[in-house]
N, C-alpha and C positions, 0 to 999 in steps of 0.2 A: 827873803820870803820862803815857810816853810812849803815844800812840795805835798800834793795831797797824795795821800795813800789809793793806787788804785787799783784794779786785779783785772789780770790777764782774762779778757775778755771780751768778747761783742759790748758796742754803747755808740752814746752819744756824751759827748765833753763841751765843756762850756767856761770860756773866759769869760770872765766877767771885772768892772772898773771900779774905781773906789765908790762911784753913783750907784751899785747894785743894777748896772746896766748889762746888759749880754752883749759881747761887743764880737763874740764868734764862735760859730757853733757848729762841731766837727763830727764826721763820725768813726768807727774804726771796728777793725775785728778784734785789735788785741789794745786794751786803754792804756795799759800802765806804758806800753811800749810805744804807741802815737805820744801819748803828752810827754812822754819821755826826752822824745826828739826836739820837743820846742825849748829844750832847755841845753843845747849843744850849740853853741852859736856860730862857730863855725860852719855848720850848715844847713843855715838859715839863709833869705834873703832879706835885705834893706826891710821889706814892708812885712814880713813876719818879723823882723829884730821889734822894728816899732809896737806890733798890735802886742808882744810877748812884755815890751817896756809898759806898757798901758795898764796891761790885765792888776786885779789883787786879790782874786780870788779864780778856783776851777772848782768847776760843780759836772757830775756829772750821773747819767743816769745808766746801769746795766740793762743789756737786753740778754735774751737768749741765742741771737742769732743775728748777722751783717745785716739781714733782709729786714728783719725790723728793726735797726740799725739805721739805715735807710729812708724806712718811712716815718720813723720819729724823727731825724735830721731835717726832713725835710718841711714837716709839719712847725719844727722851732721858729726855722726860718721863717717862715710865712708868719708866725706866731712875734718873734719878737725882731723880726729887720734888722739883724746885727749890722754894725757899722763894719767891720769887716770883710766879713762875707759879701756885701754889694762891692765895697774894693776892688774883691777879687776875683769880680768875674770877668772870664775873659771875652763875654760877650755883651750887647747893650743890657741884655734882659737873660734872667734866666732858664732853664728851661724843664718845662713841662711835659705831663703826658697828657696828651689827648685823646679823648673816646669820642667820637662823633655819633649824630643820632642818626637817625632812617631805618629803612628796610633791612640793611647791612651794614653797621655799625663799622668805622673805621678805627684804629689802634696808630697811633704816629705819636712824633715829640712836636710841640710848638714853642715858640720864646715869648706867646702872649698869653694872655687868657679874652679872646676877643671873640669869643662864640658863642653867644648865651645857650644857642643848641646843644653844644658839647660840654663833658664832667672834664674836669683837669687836675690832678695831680700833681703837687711839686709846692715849692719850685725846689730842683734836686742839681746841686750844684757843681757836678761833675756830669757831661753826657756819655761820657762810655761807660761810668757804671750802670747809667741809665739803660741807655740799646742793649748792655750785654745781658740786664734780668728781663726787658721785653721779648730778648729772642730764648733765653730761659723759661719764661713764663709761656711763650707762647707754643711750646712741647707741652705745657699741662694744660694749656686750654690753647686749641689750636682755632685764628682767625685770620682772614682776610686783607691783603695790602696792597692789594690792587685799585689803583682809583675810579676805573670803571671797569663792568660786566661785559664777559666775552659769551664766546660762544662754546670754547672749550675748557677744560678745567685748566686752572694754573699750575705751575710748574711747582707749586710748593702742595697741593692736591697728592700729587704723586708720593711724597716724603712725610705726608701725614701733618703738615703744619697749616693745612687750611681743610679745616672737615666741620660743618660739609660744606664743601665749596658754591660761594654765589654761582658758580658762571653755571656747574651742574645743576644748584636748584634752579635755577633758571628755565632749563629744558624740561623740567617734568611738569604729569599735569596737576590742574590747580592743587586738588586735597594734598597731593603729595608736597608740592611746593611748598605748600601752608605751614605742613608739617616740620619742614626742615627749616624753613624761613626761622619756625618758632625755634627750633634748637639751636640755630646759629646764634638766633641773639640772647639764649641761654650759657651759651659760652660768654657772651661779652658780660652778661651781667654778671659771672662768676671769678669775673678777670676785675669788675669793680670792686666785689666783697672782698678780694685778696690785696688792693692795692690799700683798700680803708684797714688795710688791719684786723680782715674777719676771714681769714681762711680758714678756722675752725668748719664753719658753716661753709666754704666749698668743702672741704674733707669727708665731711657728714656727708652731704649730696652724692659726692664720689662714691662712698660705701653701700650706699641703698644703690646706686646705677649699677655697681658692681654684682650687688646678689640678686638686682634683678636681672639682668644680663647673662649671669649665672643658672639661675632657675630655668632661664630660657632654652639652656644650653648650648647659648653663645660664650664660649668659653673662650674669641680672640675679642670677640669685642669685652668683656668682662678682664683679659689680659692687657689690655690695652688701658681701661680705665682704673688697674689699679699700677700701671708703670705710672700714671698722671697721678697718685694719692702718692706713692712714693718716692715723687720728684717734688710735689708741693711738698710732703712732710720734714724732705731733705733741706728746701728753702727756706722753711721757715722754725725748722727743729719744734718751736715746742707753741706757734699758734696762738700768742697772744695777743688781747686786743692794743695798738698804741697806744689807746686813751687810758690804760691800765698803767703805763708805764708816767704818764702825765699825774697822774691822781696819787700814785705810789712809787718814788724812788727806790724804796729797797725792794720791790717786787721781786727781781732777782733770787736774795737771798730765799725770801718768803717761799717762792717757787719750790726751788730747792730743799727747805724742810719740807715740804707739805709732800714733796715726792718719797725722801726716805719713809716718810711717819706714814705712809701709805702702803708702803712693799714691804714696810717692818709687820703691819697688821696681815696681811696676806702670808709672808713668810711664817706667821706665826713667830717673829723674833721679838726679842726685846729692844732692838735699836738698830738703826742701821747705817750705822756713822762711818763703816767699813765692808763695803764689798765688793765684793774677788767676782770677777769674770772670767769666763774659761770656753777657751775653743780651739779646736785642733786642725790644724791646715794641712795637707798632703795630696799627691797626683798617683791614684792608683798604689798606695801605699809607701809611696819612696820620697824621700827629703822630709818626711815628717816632720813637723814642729807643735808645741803647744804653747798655747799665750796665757799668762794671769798677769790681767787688768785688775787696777785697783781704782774703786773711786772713795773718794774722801767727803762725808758729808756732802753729798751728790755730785763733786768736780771728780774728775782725774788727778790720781797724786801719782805724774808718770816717773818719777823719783823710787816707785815699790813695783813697777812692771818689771816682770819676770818671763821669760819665754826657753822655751823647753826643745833641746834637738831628741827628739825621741828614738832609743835606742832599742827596744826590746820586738821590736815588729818591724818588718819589713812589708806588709801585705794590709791592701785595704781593709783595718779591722779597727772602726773609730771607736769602739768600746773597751778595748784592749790601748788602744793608744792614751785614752783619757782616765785608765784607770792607773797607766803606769804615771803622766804628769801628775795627780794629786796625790800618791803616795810619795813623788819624791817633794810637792812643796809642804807633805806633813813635816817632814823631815827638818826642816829647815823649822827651828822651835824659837830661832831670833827673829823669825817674821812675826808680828802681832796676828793673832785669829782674828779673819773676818765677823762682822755678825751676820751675813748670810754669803753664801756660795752659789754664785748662778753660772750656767751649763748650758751653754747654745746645746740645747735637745733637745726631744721631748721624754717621754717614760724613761727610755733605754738607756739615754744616756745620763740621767739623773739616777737610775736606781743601781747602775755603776759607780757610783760616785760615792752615794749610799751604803754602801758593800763593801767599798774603803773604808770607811769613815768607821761602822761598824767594826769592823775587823782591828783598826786602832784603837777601839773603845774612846772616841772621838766626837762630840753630839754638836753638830753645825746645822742650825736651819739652812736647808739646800732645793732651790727650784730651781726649775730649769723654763726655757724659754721657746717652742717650738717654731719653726722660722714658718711653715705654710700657711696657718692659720693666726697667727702669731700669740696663740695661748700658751699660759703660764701653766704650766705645772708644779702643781703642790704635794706632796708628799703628805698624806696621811697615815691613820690608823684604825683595822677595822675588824674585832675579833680577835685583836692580838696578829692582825696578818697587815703587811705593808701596803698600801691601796693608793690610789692615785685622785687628784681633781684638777679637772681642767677649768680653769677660770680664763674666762673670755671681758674683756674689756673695752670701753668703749674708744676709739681712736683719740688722743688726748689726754685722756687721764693719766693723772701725776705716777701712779703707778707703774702704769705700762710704757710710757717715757721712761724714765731711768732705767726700766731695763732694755729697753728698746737700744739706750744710747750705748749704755755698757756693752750686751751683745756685740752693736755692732764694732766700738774700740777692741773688742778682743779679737775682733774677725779679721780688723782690719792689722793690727799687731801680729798676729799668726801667720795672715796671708803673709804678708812683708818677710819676714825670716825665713817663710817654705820660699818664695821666688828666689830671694838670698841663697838660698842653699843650692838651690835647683842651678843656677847661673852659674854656682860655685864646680857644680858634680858637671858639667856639660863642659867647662875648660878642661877638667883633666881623666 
C-alpha cells in the first residue's frame, strides 16, 4: 500500500477500511512525522499492529495550529465513533470539558455529558492535553475552580487566574456586584467562543477592551488585556473557524495563498513566493547577531536560514548593525532574491535597508513591521522624496499574519545565536 504524501504540520489524520469507514482519528503537530510512526512496527503495540493491518486508506486534514488540531479531533470523534479510538481509551468513557451554569459558572473535565445545565466539549481523548490548554487558556480568560463561595479571595485571585474573583464579588454591594457578576460570566462566555472554534471574535473583543482601557488611561489593565490577545493569538496562530476546516480540506493551502497575495499587494510586489526576514539580536551591543528567515510560499524553508555574527559594531547601534547584515547577504548572488524583504522595525530601520539597497542599485520591495503598534510600514514616494505609510490592520488578516509569523521566526532565530554566543563569551 502506497503511503500518502503529508507535510510537516499541525492536523488531524484519519485511517480509514476498505468500507470507507473511519476507523481512527488522530491528531499531531507534525503529520508526515505521526503517520510516519504507524508504519515502524517494531514500535507499535499488538492493538495499533491490528488497527494499522485494517486501515486502506489515510485521509487527513491541515490545520494551522495543535489547538485547532484538537478541536477538530475532537469533533471527528464525536462525529464518526471510530472503532479504535473507543478501544483505546483507557477510561469507561471519554473525557469532556465542562462549563457549568449559575451565577459563577464552573470550568472542570467530566467522563459524561449528564447535565443538561451545562455546554460540553470533547470528547478529547487524551486528558493531559486536555488540563494542560484549560490551565493555558485559563491566563487568557481567567475563572473560578472553587466549588463553593468563601469569604476571602482564593489563592489563585492573588496570581491573576481568577478575576474577578466570586468570593470578592461577593462582599461588595449590590450595583457593584452586578457589575462584576456580569463580567465574570463574560469571561466564561469567551472561554465558550474559543473552545467552538471562534476565537477570532474573542480577539476582536480583546482589542476594543484594550483601547478602551487605554483611553482610560489605564495602561496595566490595557497591559494585561493585550498579554491575553497575545497568548490566545499564540494558541491558536491564525483563528480559524473548525467548521471551515470540515467544509474545506485544503484550507491550509488556501490560507496560505491568500496570505502572500495580500502582502504582495501591500508590498507593492509582484509575488511573494519568497520572503526574507530580518532581525538583529544583541545585549547592550556585544554578541551581536542577525537572522534571515526565509518563508517559501508562506511556510518556512529553514534549509535557506542564514544568521549573521556581526562584526563592524561593538555598541548598541541597531541601524549600523542591520545595515552591515544586508550588505553582506547582497553579496552572496547564489542566494535567489527575495520578492520582498521585511525588517522587524519601524521608519529607521526600513530606510536603512533602503540606503543599502540603493547604494547597490538593487530595487527589492522592503517593509518593515513595527513591534508596539504592530503597523506595517510601506515605503513610498512623494515629490521625488522617500515618504513613509503606516498601515494599520485588523488582528487576523491574512496580511498581517504572515508577517506577524515571519517577524517573529527571525526573532526567535536571532535571539538563539545572540544567547549562543553570549554563553560562548562568558566561558572564556
Amino acid at each position: 500500500m502506497k503511503r500518502p504524501e503529508l507535510p510537516h504540520s499541525p492536523g488531524v489524520y484519519m485511517f480509514v477500511n476498505n468500507n470507507k469507514e473511519v476507523i481512527y482519528v488522530g491528531k499531531a503537530i507534525d503529520l508526515k512525522n505521526r503517520v510516519s510512526s504507524y508504519f515502524n512496527p517494531s514500535l507499535l503495540s499488538p492493538k495499533t499492529k491490528q488497527m494499522v493491518a485494517n486501515h486502506s486508506s489515510i485521509k487527513y486534514i491541515r490545520t494551522t495550529s495543535e489547538f485547532d488540531a484538537l478541536l477538530l479531533e475532537a469533533k471527528l470523534i464525536k462525529s464518526f465513533k471510530p472503532k479504535y479510538n473507543v478501544i483505546w481509551r483507557d477510561d469507561k468513557h471519554p473525557l469532556y470539558i465542562k462549563i457549568t451554569g449559575g451565577t459563577y459558572p464552573k470550568v472542570t473535565t467530566s467522563r459524561k455529558e449528564d447535565d443538561k445545565a451545562s455546554v460540553y466539549f470533547g470528547p478529547f481523548p487524551s486528558s493531559r492535553i486536555v488540563k494542560e490548554t484549560l490551565r493555558f487558556l485559563r491566563e487568557i480568560v481567567p475563572y473560578c475552580i472553587e466549588r463553593t463561595v468563601r469569604q476571602k479571595p482564593c489563592f489563585y485571585a492573588h496570581i491573576g487566574l481568577c478575576h474577578p474573583c466570586p468570593n470578592e464579588i461577593e462582599q461588595q454591594p449590590t450595583s457593584i456586584k452586578k457589575q462584576l457578576q456580569k463580567e465574570y460570566r463574560s469571561h466564561i462566555r469567551r472561554l465558550v467562543r474559543i473552545l467552538q472554534g471562534k476565537s477570532s471574535a474573542v480577539i476582536s473583543e480583546l482589542m476594543k477592551d484594550m483601547q478602551i482601557a487605554s483611553d482610560k488611561e489605564d495602561y496595566r489593565t490595557a497591559q494585561h488585556i493585550k498579554d491575553a490577545r497575545e497568548k490566545l493569538t499564540y494558541l491558536t496562530e491564525k483563528r480559524r473557524s473548525i467548521h471551515e476546516y470540515l467544509k474545506n480540506p485544503n484550507l491550509y493551502s488556501d490560507v496560505r495563498i491568500e496570505e502572500c497575495e495580500r502582502i504582495a499587494q501591500i508590498a507593492g510586489a509582484a509575488g511573494a513566493s519568497r520572503i526574507e526576514g530580518y532581525d538583529i539580536s544583541n545585549t547592550m551591543g556585544t554578541n551581536a547577531t542577525g537572522s534571515m528567515v526565509v518563508f517559501q510560499d508562506g511556510d518556512p524553508d529553514t534549509s535557506s536560514y542564514r544568521r549573521f555574527k556581526i562584526r563592524t559594531k561593538n555598541a548598541p547601534d541597531d541601524y549600523a548593525m542591520m545595515r552591515e547584515m544586508i550588505r553582506r547577504r547582497l553579496r552572496h548572488e547564489e542566494w535567489p532574491r527575495p520578492d520582498i524583504m521585511l525588517i522587524d522595525g519601524g521608519i529607521g530601520h526600513v530606510s536603512t535597508v533602503l540606503d543599502v539597497l540603493e547604494q547597490e542599485r538593487i530595487t527589492i520591495p522592503t517593509i518593515g513591521l513595527a513591534k508596539q503598534l504592530e503597523e506595517i510600514i510601506v515605503p513610498t514616494t512623494s515629490g521625488g522624496e522617500r515618504t513613509f505609510q503606516k498601515v494599520h490592520l485588523p488582528l487576523g488578516s491574512p496580511a498581517l499574519r504572515i508577517v506577524q509569523r515571519i517577524r517573529d521566526e527571525a526573532h526567535r532565530f536571532a535571539k538563539t545565536y545572540h544567547i549562543k554566543l553570549r554563553a560562548k563569551s562568558m566561558l572564556y
